[in-house]
C-alpha positions in Angstrom: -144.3 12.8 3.2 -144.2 9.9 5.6 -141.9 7.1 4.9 -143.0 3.9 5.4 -140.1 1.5 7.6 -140.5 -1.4 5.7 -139.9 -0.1 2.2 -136.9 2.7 2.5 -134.4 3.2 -0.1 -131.5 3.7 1.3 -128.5 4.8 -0.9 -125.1 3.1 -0.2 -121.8 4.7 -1.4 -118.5 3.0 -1.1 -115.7 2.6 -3.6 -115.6 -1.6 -2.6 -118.0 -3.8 -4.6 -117.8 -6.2 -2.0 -118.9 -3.8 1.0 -122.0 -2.7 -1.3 -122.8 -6.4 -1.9 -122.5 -7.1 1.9 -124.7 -3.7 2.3 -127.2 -4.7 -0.7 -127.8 -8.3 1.0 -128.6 -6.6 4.7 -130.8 -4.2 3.3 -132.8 -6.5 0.8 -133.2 -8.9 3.8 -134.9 -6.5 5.9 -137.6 -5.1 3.5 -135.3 -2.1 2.3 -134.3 -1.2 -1.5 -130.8 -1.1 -1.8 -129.5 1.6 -4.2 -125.8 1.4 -4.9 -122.9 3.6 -6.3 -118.9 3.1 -5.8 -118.3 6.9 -6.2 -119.9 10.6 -5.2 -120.4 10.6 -9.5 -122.8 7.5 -9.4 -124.6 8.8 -6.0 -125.1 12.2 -7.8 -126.4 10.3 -11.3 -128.9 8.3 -9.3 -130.4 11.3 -7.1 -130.5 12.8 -10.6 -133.2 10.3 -11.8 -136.1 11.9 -10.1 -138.1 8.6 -10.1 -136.3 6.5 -7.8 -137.1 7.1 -4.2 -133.8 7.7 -2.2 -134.8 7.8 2.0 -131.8 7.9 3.4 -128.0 8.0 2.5 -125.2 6.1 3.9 -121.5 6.8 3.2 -118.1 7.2 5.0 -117.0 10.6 6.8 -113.9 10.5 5.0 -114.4 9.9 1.0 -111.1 8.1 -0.7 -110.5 10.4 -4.1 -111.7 8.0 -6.8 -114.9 7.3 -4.6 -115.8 11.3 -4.7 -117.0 13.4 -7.0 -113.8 15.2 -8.1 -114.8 18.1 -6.2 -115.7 16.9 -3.0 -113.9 14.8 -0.3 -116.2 14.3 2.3 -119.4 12.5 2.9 -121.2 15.6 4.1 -120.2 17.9 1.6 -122.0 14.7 -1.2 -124.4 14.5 1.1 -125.1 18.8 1.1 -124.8 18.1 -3.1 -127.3 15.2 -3.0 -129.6 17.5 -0.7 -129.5 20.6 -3.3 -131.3 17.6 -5.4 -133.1 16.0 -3.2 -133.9 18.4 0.0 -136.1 15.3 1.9 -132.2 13.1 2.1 -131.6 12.1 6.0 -128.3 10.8 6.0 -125.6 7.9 8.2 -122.3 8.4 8.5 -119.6 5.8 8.7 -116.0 5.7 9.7 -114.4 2.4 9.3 -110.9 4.0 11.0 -112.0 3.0 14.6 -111.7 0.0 16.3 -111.8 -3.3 14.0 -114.8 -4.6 15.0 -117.0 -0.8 15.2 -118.1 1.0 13.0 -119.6 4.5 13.6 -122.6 5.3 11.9 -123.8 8.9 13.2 -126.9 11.0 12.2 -124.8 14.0 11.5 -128.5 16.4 11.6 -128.6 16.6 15.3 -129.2 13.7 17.0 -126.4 11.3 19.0 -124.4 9.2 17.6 -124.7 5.1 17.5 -122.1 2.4 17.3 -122.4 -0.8 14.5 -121.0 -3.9 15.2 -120.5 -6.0 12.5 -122.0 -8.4 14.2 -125.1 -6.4 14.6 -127.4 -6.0 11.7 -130.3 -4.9 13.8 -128.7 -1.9 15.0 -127.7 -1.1 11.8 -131.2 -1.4 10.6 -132.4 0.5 13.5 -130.0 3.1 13.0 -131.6 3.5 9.1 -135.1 3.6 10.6 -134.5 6.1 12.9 -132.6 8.6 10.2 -135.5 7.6 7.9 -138.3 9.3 10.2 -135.9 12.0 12.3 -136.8 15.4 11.4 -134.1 17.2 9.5 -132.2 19.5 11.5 -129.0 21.8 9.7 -126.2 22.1 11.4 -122.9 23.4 10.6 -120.3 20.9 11.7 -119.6 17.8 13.4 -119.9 18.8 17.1 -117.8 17.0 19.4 -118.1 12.7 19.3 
């Protein structure tokens, strides 16, 4: 199935309704669909609803408790639940526990890691383009940053 760039759904997770606004308002600018859930329960309920297109996922390494799905703490492990779903999923990574200004947003199926400025909402878009369109490659950990 190719996916077009312009018209990717891209499902945000994060337990702050203001960082999904601020995520909604990026993505909606650039072409993209914004699809939104504060916790691992909402992210599983949408991938649920076969009908709504979900390209690629973008959630933190480290889940808080009330953001995950009361049996998983990680954004890989929803990620591997949201997969068992929807198989097609590519998937971003974010860790907001670097420096204040980065955060890392790493295609965790292979391919090297980027770095998103705040400041810079092209390379986040660019970074959800290119985990759109990569070819899905398993792996079993994180590898070394």
């Amino acid at each position: 199935m190719e996916t077009r760039a312009d018209s990717l759904s891209v499902l945000v997770i994060d337990e702050e309704t203001a960082v999904l606004s601020f995520f909604a308002s990026i993505l909606n600018a650039n072409g993209m669909r914004a699809l939104l859930a504060r916790n691992g329960n909402e992210a599983i309920g949408i991938a649920n609803r076969g009908y709504v297109p979900i390209d690629v996922v973008l959630t933190d390494i480290l889940l808080k408790p009330d953001t995950a799905a009361s049996d998983l703490d990680s954004g890989p492990e929803l990620v591997g639940r949201l997969r068992r779903l929807r198989p097609e999923i590519r998937a971003l990574y974010m860790s907001a526990h670097l420096e204040s200004e980065v955060i890392r947003i790493e295609l965790m199926d292979g391919e090297s890691p980027s770095l998103w400025k705040r400041s810079d909402y092209p390379g986040l878009i660019e970074a959800i383009r290119t985990a759109a369109v990569a070819p899905l490659v398993r792996t079993a950990g994180f590898g070394p940053h």
